[in-house]
PDB file with one MODEL, atoms N, CA, C and O in Angstrom:
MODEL        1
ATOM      1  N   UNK A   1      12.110  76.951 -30.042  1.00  0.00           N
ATOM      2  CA  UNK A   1      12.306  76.304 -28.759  1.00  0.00           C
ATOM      3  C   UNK A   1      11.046  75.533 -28.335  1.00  0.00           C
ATOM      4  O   UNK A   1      11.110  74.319 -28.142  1.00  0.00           O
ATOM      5  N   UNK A   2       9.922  76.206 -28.190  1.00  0.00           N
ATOM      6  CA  UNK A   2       8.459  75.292 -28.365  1.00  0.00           C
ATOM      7  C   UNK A   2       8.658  74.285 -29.195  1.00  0.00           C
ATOM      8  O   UNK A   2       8.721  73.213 -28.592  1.00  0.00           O
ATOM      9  N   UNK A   3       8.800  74.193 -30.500  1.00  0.00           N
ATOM     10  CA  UNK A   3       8.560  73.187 -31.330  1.00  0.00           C
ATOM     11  C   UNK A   3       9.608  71.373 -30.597  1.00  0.00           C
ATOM     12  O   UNK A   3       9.420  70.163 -30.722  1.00  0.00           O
ATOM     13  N   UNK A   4      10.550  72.178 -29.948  1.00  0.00           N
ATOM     14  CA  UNK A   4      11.716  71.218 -29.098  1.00  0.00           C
ATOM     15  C   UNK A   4      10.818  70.556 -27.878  1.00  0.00           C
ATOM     16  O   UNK A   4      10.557  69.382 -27.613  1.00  0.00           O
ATOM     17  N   UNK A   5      10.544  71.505 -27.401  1.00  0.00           N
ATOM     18  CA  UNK A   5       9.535  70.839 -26.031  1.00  0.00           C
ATOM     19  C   UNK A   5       8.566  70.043 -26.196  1.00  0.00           C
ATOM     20  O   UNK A   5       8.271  69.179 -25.370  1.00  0.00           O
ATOM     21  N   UNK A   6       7.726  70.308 -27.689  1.00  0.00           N
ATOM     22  CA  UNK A   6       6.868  69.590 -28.186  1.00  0.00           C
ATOM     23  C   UNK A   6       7.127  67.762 -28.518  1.00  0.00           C
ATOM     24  O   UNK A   6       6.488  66.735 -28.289  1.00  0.00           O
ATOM     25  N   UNK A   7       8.357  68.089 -29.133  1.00  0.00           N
ATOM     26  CA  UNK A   7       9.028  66.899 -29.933  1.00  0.00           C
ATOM     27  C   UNK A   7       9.385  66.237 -28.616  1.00  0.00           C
ATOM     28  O   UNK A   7       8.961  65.085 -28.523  1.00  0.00           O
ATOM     29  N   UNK A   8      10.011  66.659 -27.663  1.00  0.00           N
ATOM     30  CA  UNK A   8      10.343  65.882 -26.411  1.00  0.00           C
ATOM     31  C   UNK A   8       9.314  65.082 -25.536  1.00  0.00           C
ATOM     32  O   UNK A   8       9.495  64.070 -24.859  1.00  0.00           O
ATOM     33  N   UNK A   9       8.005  65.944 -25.777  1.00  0.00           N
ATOM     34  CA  UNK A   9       6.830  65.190 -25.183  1.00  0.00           C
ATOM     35  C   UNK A   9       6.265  64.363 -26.241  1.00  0.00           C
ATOM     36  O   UNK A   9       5.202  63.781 -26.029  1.00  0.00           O
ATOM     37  N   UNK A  10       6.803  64.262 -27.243  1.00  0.00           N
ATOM     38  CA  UNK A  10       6.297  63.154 -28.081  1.00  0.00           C
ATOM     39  C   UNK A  10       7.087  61.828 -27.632  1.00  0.00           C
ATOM     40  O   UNK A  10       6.590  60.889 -27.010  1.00  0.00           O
ATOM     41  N   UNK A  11       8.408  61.939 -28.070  1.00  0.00           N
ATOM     42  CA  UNK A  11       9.667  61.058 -27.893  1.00  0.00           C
ATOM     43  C   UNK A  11       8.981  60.447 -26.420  1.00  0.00           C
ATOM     44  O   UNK A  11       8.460  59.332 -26.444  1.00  0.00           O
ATOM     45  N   UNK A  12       9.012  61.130 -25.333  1.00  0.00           N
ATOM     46  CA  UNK A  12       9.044  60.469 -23.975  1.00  0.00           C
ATOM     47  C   UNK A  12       7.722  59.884 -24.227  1.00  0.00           C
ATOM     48  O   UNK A  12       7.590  58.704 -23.904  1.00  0.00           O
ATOM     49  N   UNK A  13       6.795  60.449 -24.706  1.00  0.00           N
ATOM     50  CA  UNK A  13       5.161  59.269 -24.480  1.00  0.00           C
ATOM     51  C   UNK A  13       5.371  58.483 -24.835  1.00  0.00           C
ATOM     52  O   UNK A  13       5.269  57.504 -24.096  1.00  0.00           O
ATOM     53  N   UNK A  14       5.959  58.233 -26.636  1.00  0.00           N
ATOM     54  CA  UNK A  14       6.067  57.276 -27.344  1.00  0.00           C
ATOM     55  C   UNK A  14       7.063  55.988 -26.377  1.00  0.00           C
ATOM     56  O   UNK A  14       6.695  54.816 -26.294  1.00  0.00           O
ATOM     57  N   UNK A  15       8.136  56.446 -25.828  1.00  0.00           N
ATOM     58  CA  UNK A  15       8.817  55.473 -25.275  1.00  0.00           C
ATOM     59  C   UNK A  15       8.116  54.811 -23.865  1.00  0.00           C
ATOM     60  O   UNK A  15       8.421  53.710 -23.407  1.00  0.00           O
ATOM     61  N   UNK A  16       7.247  55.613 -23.367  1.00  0.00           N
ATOM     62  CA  UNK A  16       6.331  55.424 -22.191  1.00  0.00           C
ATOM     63  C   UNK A  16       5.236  54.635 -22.398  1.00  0.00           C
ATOM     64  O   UNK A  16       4.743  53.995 -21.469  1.00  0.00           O
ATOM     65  N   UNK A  17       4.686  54.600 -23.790  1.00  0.00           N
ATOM     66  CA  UNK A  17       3.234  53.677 -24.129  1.00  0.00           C
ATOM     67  C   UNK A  17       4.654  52.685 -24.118  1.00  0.00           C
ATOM     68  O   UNK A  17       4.809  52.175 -23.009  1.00  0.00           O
ATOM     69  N   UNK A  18       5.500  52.384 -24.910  1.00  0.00           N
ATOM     70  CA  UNK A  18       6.361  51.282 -25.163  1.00  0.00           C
ATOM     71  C   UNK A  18       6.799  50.362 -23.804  1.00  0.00           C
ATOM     72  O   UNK A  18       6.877  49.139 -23.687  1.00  0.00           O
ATOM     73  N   UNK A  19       7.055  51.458 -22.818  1.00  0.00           N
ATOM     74  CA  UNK A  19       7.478  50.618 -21.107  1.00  0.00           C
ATOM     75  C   UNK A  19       5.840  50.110 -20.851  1.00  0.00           C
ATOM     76  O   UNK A  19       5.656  49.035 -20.280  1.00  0.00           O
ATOM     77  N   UNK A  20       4.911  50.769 -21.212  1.00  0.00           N
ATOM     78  CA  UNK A  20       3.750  50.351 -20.772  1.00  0.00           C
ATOM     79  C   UNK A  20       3.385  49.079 -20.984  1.00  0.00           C
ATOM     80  O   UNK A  20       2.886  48.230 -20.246  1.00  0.00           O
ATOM     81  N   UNK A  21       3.817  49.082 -22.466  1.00  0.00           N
ATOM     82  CA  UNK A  21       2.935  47.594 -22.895  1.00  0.00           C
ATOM     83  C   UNK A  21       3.939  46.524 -22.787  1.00  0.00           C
ATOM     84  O   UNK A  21       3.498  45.398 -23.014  1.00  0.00           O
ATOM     85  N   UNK A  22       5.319  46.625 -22.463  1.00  0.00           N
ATOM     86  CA  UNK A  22       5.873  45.493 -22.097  1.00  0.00           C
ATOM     87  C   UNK A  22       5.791  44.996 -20.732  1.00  0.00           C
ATOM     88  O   UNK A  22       6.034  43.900 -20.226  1.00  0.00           O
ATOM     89  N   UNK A  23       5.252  46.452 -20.142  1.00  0.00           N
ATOM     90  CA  UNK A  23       5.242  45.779 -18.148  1.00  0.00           C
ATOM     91  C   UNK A  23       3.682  44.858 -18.861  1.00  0.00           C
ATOM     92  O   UNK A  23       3.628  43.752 -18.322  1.00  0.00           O
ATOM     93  N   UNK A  24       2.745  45.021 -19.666  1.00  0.00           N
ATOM     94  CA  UNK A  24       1.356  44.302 -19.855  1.00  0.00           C
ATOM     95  C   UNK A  24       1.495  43.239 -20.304  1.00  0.00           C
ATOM     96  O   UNK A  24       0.604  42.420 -20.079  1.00  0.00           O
ATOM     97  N   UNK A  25       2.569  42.870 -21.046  1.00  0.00           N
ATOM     98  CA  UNK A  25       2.793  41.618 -21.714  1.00  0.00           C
ATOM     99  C   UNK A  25       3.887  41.034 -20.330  1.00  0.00           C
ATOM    100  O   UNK A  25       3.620  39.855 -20.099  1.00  0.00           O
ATOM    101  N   UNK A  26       4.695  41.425 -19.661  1.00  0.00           N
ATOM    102  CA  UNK A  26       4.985  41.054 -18.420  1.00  0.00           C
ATOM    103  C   UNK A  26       4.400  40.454 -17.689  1.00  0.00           C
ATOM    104  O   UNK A  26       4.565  39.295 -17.309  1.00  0.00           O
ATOM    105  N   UNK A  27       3.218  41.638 -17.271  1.00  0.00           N
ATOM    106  CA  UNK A  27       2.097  40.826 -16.497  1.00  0.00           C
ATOM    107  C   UNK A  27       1.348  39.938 -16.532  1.00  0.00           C
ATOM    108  O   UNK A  27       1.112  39.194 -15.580  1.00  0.00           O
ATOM    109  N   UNK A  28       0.614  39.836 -18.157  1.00  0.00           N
ATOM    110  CA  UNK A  28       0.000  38.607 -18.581  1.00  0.00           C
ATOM    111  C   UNK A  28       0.786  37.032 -18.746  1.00  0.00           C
ATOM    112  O   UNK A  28       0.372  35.877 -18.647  1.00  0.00           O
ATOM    113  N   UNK A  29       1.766  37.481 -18.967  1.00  0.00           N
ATOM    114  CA  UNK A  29       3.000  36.156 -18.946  1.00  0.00           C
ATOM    115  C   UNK A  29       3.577  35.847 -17.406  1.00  0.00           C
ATOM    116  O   UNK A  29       4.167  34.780 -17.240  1.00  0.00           O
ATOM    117  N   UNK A  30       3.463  36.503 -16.600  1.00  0.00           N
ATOM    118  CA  UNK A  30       3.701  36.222 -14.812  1.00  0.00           C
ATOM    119  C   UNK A  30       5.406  36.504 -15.065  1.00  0.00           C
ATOM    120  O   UNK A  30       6.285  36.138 -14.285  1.00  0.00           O
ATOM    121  N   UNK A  31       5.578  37.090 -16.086  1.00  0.00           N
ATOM    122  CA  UNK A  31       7.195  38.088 -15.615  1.00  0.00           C
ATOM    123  C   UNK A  31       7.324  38.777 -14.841  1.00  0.00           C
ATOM    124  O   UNK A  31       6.448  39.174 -14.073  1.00  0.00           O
ATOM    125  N   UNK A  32       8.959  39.219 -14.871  1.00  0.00           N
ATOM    126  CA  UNK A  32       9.486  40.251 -14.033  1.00  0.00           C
ATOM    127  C   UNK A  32       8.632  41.698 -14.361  1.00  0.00           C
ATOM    128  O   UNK A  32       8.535  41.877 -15.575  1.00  0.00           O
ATOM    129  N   UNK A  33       8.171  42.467 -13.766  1.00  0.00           N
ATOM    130  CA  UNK A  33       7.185  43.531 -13.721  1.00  0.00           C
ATOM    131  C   UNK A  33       8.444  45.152 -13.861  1.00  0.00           C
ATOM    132  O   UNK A  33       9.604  45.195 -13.450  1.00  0.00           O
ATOM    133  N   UNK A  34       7.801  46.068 -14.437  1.00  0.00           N
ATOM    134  CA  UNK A  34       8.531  47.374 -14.999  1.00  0.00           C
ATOM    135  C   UNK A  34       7.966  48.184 -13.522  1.00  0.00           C
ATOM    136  O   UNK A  34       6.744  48.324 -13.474  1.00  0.00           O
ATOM    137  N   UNK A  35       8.489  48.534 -12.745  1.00  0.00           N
ATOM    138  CA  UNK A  35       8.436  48.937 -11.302  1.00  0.00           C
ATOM    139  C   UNK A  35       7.000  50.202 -11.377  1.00  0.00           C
ATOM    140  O   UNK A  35       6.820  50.953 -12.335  1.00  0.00           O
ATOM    141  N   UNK A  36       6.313  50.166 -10.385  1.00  0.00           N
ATOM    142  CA  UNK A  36       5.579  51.250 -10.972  1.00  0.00           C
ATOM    143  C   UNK A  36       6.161  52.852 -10.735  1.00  0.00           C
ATOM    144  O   UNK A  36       5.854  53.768 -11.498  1.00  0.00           O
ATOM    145  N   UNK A  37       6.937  53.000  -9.701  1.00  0.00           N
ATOM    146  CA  UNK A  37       8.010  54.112  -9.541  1.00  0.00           C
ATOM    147  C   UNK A  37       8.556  54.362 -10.811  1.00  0.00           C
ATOM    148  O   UNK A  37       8.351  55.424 -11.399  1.00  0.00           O
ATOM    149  N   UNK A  38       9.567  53.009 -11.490  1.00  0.00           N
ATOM    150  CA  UNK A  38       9.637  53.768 -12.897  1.00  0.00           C
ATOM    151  C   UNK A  38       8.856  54.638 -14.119  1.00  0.00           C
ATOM    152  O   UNK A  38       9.254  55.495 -14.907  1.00  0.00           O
ATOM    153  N   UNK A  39       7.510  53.976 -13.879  1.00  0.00           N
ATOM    154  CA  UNK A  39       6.523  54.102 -14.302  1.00  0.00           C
ATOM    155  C   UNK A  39       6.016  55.827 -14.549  1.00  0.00           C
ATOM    156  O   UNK A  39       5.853  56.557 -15.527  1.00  0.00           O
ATOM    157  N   UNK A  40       5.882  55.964 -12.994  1.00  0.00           N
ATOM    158  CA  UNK A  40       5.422  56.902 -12.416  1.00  0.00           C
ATOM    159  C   UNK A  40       6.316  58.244 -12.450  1.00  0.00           C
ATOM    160  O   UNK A  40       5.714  59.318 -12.443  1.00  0.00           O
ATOM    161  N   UNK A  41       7.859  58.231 -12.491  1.00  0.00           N
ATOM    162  CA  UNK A  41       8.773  58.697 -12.683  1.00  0.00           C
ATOM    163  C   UNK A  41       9.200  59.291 -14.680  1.00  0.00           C
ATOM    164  O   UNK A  41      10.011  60.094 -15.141  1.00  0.00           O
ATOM    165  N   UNK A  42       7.932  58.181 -15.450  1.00  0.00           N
ATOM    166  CA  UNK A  42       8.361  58.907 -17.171  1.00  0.00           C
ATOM    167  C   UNK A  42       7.291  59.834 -17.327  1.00  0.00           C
ATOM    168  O   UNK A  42       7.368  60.807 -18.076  1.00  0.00           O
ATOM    169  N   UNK A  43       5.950  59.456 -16.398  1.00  0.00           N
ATOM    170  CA  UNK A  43       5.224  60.106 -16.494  1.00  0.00           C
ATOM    171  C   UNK A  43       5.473  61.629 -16.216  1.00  0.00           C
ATOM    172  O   UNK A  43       5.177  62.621 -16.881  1.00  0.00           O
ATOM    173  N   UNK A  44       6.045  61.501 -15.142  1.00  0.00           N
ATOM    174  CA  UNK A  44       6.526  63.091 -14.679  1.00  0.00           C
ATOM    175  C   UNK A  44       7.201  63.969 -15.447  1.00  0.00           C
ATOM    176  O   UNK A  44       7.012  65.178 -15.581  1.00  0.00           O
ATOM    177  N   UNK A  45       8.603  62.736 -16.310  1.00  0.00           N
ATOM    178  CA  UNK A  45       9.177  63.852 -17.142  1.00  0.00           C
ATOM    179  C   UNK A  45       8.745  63.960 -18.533  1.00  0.00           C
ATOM    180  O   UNK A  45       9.500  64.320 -19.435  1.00  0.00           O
ATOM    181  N   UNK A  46       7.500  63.638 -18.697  1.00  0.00           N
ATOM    182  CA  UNK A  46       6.924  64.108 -19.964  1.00  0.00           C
ATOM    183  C   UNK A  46       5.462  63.040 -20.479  1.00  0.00           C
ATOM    184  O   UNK A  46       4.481  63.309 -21.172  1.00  0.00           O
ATOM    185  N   UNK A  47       5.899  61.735 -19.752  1.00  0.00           N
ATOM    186  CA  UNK A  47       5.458  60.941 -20.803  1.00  0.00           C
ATOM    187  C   UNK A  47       4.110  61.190 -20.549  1.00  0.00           C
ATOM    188  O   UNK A  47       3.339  61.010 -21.492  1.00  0.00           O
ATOM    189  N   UNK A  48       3.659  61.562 -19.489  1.00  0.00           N
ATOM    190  CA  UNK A  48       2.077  60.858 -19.263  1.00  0.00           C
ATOM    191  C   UNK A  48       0.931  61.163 -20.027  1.00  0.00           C
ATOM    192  O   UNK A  48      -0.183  60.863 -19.598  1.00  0.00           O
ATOM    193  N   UNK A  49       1.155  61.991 -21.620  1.00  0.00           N
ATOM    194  CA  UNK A  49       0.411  61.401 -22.407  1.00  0.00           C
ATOM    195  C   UNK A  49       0.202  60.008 -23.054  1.00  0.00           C
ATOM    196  O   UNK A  49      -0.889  59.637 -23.489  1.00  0.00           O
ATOM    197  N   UNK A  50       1.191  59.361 -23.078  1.00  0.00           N
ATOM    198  CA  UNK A  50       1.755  58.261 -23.290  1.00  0.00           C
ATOM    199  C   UNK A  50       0.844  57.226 -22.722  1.00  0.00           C
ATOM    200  O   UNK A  50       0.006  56.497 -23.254  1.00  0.00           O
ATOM    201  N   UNK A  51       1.259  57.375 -21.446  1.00  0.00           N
ATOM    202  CA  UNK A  51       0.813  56.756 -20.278  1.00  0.00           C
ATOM    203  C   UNK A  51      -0.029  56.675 -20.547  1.00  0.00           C
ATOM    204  O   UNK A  51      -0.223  55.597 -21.108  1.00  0.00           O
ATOM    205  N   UNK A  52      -1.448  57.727 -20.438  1.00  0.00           N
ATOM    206  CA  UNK A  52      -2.377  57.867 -20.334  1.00  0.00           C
ATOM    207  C   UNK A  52      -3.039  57.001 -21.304  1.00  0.00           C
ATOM    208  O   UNK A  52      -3.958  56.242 -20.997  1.00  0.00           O
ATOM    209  N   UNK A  53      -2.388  57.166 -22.898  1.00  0.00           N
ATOM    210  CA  UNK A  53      -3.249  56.526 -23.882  1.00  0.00           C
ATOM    211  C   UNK A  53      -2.892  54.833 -23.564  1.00  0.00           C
ATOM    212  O   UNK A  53      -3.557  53.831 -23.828  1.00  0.00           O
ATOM    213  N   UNK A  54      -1.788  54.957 -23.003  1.00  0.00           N
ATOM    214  CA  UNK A  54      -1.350  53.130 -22.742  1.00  0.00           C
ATOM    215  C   UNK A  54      -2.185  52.625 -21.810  1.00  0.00           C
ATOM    216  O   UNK A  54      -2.184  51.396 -21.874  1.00  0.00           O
ATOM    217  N   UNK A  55      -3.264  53.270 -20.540  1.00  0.00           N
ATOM    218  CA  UNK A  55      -3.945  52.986 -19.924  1.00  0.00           C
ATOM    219  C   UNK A  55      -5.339  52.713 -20.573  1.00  0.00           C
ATOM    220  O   UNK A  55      -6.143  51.847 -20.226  1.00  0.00           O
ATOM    221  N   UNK A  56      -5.490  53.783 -21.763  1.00  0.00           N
ATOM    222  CA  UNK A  56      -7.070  53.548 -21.717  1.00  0.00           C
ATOM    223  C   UNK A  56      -6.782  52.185 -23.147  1.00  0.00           C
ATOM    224  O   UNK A  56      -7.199  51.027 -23.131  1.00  0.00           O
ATOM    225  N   UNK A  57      -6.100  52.745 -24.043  1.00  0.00           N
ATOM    226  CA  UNK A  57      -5.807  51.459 -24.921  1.00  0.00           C
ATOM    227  C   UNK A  57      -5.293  50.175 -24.687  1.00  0.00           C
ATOM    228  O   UNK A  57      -5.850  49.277 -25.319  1.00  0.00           O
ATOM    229  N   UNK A  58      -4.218  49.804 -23.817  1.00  0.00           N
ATOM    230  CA  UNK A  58      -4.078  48.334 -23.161  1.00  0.00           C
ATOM    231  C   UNK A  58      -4.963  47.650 -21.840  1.00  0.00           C
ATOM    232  O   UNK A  58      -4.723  46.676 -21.127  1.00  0.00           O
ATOM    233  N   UNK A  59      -5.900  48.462 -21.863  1.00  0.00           N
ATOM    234  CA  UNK A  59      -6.701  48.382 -20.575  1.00  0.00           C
ATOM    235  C   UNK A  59      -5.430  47.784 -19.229  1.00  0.00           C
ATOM    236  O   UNK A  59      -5.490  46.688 -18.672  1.00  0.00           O
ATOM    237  N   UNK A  60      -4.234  49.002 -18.941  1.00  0.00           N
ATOM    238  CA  UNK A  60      -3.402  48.337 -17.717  1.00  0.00           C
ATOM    239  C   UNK A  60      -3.688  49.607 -16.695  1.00  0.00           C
ATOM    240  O   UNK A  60      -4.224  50.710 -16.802  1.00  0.00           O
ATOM    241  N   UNK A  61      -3.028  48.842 -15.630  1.00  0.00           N
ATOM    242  CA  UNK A  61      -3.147  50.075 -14.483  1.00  0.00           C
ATOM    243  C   UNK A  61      -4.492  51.045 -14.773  1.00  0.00           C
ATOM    244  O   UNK A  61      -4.611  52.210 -15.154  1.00  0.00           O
ATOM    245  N   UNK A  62      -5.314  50.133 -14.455  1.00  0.00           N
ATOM    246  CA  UNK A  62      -6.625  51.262 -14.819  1.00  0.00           C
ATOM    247  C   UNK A  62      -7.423  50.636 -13.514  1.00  0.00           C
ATOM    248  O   UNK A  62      -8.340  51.408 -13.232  1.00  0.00           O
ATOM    249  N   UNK A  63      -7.403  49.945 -12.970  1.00  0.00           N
ATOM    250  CA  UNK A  63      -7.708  49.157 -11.603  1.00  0.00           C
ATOM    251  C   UNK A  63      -7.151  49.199 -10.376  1.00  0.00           C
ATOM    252  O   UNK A  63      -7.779  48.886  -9.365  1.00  0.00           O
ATOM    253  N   UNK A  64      -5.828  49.621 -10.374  1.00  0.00           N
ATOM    254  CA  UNK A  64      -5.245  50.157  -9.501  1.00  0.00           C
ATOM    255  C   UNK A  64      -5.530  51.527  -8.811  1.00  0.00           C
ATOM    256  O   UNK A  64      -4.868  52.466  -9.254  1.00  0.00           O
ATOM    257  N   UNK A  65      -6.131  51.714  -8.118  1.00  0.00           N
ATOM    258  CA  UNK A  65      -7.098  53.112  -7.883  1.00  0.00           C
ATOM    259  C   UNK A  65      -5.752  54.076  -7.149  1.00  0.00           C
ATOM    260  O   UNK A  65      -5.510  55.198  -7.595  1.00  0.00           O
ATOM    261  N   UNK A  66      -5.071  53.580  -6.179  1.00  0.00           N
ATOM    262  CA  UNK A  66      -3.701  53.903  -5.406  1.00  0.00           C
ATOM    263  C   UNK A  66      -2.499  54.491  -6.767  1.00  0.00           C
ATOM    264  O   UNK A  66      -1.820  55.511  -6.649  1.00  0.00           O
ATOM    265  N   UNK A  67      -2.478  53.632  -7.912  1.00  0.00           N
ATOM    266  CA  UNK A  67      -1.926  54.011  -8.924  1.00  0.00           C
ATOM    267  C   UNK A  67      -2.166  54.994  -9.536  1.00  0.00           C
ATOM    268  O   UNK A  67      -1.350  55.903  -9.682  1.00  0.00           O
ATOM    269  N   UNK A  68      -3.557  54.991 -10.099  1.00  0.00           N
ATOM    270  CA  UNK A  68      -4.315  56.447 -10.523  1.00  0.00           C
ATOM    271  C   UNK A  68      -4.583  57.461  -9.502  1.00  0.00           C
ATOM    272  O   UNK A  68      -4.718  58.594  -9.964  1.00  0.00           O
ATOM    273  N   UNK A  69      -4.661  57.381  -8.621  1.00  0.00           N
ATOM    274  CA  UNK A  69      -4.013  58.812  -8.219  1.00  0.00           C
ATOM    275  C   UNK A  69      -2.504  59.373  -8.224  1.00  0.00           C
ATOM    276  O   UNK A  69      -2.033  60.380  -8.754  1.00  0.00           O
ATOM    277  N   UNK A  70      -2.046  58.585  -7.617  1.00  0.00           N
ATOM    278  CA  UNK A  70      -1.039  59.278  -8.220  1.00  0.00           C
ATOM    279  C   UNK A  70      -0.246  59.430  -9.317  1.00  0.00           C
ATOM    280  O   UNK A  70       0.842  59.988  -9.177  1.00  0.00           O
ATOM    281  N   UNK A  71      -0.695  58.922 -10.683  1.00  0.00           N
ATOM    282  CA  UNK A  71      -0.367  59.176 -11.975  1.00  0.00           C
ATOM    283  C   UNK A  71      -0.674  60.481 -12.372  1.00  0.00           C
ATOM    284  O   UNK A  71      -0.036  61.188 -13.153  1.00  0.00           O
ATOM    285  N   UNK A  72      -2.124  60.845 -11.525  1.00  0.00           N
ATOM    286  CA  UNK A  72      -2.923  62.188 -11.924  1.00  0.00           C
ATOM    287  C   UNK A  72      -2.051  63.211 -11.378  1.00  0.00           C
ATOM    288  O   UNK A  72      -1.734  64.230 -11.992  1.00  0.00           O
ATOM    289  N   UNK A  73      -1.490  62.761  -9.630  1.00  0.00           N
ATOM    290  CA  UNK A  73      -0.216  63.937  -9.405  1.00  0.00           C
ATOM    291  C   UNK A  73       0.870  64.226 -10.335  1.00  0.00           C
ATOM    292  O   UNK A  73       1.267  65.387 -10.437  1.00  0.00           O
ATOM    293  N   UNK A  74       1.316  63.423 -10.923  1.00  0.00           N
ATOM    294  CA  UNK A  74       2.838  63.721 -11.762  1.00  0.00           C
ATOM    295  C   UNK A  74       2.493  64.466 -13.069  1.00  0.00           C
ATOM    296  O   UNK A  74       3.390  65.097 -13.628  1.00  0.00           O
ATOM    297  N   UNK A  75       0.829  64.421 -13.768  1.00  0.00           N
ATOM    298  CA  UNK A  75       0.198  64.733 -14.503  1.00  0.00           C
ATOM    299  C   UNK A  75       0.358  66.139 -14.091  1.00  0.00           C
ATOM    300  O   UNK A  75       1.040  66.821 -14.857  1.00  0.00           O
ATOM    301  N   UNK A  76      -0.083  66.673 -13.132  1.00  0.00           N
ATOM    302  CA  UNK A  76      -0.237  67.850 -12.626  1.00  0.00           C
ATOM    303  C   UNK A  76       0.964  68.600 -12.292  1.00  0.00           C
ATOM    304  O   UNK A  76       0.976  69.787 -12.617  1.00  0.00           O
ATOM    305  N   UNK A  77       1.947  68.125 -11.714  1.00  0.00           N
ATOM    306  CA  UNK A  77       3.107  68.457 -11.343  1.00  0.00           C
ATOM    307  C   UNK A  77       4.071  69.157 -12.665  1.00  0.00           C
ATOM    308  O   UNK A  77       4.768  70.170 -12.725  1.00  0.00           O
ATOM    309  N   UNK A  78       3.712  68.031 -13.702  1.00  0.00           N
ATOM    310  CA  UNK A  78       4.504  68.087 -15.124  1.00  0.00           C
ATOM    311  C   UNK A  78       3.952  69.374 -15.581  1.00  0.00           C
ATOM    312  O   UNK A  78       4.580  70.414 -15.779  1.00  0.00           O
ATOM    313  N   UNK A  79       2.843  69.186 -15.703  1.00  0.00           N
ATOM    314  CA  UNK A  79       2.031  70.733 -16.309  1.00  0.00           C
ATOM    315  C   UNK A  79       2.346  71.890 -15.671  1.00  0.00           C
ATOM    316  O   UNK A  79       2.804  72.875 -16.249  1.00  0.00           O
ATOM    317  N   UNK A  80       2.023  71.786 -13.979  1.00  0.00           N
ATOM    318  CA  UNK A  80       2.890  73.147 -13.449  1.00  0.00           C
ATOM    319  C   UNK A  80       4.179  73.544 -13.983  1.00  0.00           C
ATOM    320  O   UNK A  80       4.451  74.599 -14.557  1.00  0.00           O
ATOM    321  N   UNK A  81       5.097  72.353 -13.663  1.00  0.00           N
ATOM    322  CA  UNK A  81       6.962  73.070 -14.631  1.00  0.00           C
ATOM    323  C   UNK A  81       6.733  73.181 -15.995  1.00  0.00           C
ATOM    324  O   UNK A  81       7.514  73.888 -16.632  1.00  0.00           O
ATOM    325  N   UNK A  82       5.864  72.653 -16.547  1.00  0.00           N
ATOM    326  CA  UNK A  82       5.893  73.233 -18.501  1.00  0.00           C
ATOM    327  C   UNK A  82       5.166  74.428 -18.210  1.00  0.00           C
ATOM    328  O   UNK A  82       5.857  75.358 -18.624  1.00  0.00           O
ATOM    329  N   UNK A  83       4.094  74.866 -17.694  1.00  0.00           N
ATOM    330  CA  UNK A  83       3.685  76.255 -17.580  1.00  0.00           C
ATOM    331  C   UNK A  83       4.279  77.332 -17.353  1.00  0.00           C
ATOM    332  O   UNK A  83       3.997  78.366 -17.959  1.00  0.00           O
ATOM    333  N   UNK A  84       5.440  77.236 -16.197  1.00  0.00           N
ATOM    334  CA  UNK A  84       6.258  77.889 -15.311  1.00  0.00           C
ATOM    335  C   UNK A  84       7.661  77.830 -16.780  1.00  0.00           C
ATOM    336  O   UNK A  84       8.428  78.783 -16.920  1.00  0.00           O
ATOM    337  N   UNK A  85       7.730  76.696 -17.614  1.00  0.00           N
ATOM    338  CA  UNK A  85       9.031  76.801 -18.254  1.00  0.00           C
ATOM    339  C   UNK A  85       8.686  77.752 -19.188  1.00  0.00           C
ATOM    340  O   UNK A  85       9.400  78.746 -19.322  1.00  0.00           O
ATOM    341  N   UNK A  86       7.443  77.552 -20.024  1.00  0.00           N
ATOM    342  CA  UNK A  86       6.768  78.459 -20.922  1.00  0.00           C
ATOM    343  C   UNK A  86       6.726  80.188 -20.698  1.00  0.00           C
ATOM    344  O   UNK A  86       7.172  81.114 -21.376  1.00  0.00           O
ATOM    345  N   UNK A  87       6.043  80.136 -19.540  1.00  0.00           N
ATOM    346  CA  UNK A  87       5.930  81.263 -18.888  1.00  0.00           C
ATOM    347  C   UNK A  87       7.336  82.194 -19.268  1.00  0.00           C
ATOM    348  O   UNK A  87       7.286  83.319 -19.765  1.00  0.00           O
ATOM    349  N   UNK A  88       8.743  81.367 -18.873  1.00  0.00           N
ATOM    350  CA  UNK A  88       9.911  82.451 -18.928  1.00  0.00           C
ATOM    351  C   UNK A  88      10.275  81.899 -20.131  1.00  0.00           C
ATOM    352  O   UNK A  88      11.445  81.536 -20.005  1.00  0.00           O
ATOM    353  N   UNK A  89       9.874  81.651 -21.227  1.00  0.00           N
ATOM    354  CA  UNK A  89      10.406  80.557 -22.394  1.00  0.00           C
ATOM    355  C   UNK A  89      10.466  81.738 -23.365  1.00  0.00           C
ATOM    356  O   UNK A  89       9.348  82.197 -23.597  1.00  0.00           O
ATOM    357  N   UNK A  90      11.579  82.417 -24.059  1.00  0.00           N
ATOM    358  CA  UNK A  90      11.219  83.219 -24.925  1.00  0.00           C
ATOM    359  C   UNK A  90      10.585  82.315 -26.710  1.00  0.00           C
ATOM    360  O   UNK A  90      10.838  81.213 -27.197  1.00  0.00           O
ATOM    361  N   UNK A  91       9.792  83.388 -27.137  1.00  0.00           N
ATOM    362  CA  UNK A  91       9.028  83.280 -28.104  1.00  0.00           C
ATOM    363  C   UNK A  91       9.722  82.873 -29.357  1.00  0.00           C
ATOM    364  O   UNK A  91       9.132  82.167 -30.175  1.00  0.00           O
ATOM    365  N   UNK A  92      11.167  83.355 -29.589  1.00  0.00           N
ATOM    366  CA  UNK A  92      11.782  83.364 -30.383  1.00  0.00           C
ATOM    367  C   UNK A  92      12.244  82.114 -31.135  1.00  0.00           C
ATOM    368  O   UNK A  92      13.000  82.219 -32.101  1.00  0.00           O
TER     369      UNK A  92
ENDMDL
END
């Protein structure tokens, strides 16, 4: 069951660096923009490793100071329910 939770936080980052760098190529081209609520919302359900590496590697949303905080909440939030899921998660 771990090894599932694992694979799920892969899947969601991987698809989360992917929303990342198209809202960056968005932005640099003066497109339609990937909402940051959506954003902020993959982070929560898993991605924000993702995120995270899509921030320091595409240099995006790293200037937005209003943004980074609260990326760091959903960061935190996510970790409380995987702790709490773990916690009653049998071993088996």
């Amino acid at each position: 069951m771990i090894s599932l939770v694992a694979a799920s936080y892969v899947l969601v980052s991987v698809i989360t660096y992917g929303v990342y760098a198209v809202d960056k190529r968005a932005a640099v081209k003066r497109r339609r923009r990937v909402s940051e609520k959506t954003l902020h919302l993959m982070a929560l359900a898993g991605g924000w490793p993702g995120a995270w590496l899509a921030q320091q590697r595409l240099r995006h949303k790293t200037q937005k100071t209003r943004f980074r905080r609260l990326f760091w909440v959903t960061v935190v939030l996510n970790v409380a329910a995987l702790s709490g899921l773990l916690a009653v998660m049998p071993l088996g």
